[in-house]
N, C-alpha and C positions, 0 to 999 in steps of 0.2 A: 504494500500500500504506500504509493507516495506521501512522503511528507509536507506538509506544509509551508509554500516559504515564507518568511516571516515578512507582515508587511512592513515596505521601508514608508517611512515617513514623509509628509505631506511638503516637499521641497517651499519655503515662504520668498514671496516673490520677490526678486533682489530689487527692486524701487516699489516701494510703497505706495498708495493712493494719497497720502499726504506729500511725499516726495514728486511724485508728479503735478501735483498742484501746486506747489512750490516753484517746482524749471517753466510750467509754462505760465506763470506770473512772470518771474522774470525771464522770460524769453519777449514777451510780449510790453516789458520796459525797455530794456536791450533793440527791439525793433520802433518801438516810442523814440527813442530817445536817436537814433539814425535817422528816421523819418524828418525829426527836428534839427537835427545839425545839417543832413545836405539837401532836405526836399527843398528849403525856402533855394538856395543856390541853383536847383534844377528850376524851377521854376519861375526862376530872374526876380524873385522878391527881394527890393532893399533892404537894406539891415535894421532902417527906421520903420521900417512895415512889419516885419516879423526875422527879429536877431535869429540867429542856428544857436546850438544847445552851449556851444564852446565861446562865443560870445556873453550870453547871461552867465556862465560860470567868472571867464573875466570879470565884469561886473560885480560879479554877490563878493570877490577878490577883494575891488574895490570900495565897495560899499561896505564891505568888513575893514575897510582901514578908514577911510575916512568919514562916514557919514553914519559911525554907530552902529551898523546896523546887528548886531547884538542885543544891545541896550533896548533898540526899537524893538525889536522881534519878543525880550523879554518886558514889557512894557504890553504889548499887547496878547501875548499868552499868558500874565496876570486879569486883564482884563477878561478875556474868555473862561479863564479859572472861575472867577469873581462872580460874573455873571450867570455861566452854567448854575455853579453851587444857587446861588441865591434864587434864580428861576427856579431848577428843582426844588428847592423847599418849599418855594411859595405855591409853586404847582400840587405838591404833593399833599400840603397843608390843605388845601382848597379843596383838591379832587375828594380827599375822603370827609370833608363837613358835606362836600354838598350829596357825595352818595351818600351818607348817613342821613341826611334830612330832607327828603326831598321838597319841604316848604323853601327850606334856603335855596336850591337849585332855582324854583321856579321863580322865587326872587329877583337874584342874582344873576342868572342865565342870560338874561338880554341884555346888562349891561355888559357883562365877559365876552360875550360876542359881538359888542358892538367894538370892543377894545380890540380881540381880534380882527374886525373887518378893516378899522381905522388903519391907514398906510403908515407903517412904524418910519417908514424914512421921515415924513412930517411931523414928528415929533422929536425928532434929534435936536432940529437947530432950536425949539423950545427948551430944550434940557440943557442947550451951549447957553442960551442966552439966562437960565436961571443958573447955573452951577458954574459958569465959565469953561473957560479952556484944561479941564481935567478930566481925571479918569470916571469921574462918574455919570457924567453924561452917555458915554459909550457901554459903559455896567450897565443904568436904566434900561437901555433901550435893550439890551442884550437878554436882561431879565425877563421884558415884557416879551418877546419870539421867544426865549424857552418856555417861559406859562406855558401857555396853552395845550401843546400836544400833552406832556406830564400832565394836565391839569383832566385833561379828556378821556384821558388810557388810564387814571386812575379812577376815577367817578366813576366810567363805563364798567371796571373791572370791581369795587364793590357792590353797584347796580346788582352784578349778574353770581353774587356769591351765593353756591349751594345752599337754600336755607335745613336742608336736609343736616348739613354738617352744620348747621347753627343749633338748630336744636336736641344734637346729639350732647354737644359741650353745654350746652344749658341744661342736661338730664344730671349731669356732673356739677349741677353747684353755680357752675362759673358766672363771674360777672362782666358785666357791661366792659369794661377794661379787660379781661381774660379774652373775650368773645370776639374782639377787633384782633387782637396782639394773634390769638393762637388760629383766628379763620380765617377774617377778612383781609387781613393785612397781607397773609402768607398770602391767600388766594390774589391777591394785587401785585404780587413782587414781578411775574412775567411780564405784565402789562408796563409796570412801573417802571423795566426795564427796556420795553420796547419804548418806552416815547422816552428816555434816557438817551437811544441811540438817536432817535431823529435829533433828539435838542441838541446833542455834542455837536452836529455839524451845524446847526441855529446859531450859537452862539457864537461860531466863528463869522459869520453872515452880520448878526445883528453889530458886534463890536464894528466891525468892519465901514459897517454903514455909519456908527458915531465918530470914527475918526475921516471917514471921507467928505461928512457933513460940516463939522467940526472941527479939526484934532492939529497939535503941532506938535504931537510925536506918536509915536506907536508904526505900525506897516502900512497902516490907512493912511497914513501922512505922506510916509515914504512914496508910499506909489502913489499920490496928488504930485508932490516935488518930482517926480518923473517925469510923468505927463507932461508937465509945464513944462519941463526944460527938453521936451522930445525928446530923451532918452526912455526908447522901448524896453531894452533892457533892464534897465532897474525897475521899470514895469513890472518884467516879466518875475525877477528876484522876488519881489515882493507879494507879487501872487502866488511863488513857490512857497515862499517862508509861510504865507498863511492857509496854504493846505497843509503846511508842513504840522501845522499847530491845529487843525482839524482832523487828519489824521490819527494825531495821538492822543488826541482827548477821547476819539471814538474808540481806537486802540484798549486807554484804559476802563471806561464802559464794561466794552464787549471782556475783558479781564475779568472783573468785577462781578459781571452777570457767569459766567461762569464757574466763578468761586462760588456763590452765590448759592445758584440753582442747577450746583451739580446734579442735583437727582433730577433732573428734567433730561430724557436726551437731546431735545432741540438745544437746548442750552449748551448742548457738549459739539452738537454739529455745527452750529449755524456760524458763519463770517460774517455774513452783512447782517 
């Protein structure tokens, strides 16, 4: 009777599903970033219409030597800080009075969305002209674009908590303070975290708009003093620095939510 041969083991594939999404991110910068250094040159674009990549690197050179741009860059990734934080709390703050009461909702609900429909650029240069030429004007406005999504993804996400699991935890005793902490709240954190991510890149947006309304310093400035003096390039620096700062605010989010709500798998899959 032939023996058995023993089975050999399941060989694991030498690149990974995270490895390969990794090479073709960066294969598809790597083709970015060639497209921008010699399409404008194929394409007889001057360097005042759109610089190549090796160009705005010269620049961000120079603008790290002489015109701060450090100082700027961190100048307005405080502000973005600033604003993020302070929007989400007031968001969060908000979202769970008004789902806990729906009288206040119905109150409150048309002036919150009239605040939302109001164009936040048109209230900048009121915030310049009561607070002056500082950082708080650009925080304001920053705080008032993160409200809302936070404010709507959470109300929406107590709205719709199991009250099956409410009144499981109320067979146990628990009070009014137990019942938020151990159901509602939990039952919130996904949502909480989804308009988390929308606002990380809000708040890059909103500061942005207070220094380009306003500002004589921060990267909204820097790229005004560009413009004016028709240098694209520093333009273009400027707009790099402030993805750059959009990026990693979203970056630490998406961190965060994962620590977070390990036990969720979307939490463990999801990038964007």
């Amino acid at each position: 009777m032939p023996t058995p041969e023993p089975a050999v083991p399941a060989r694991r594939p030498a690149i990974t599903e995270k490895a390969r999404t990794v090479c073709g991110s960066l294969a598809l910068l790597v083709l970015f970033i060639a497209a921008w250094q010699w399409g404008p040159g194929l394409l007889g674009m001057p360097e005042y219409i759109l610089p190549n990549f090796m160009q705005v690197v010269r620049e961000s050179v120079v603008m790290w030597n002489n015109a701060q741009l450090l100082q700027h860059f961190g100048i307005t990734a405080m502000e973005v800080v600033l604003g993020f934080f302070f929007g989400a709390l007031l968001g969060l703050a908000v979202g769970v009075a008004l789902g806990l009461s729906p009288r206040a909702e119905a109150m409150l609900s048309p002036y919150i969305l009239a605040l939302q429909i109001a164009p936040k650029v048109a209230f900048a240069p009121l915030f310049v002209m009561w607070l002056g030429y500082t950082i708080y004007p650009k925080i304001i406005v920053a705080v008032l674009i993160v409200f809302f999504p936070i404010m709507i993804n959470v109300l929406s996400a107590i709205r719709t908590v199991d009250p099956d699991m409410v009144n499981l935890v109320r067979t146990l005793n628990a009070g009014r303070w137990q019942i938020f902490q151990l159901v509602e709240f939990r039952s919130a954190l996904p949502a909480l975290f989804s308009g988390l991510r929308i606002a990380s890149t809000l708040s890059v947006i909103g500061v942005t708009v207070g220094e380009l309304v306003g500002g004589n310093q921060g990267l909204g400035y820097l790229l005004v003093d560009g413009e004016g003096q028709g240098n694209t390039a520093a333009v273009f620096v400027s707009i790099v620095a402030l993805t750059l700062i959009g990026v990693v605010t979203y970056g630490v989010v998406v961190w965060a939510e994962r620590r977070v709500l390990h036990y969720l798998p979307k939490a463990n899959t999801s990038t964007v």
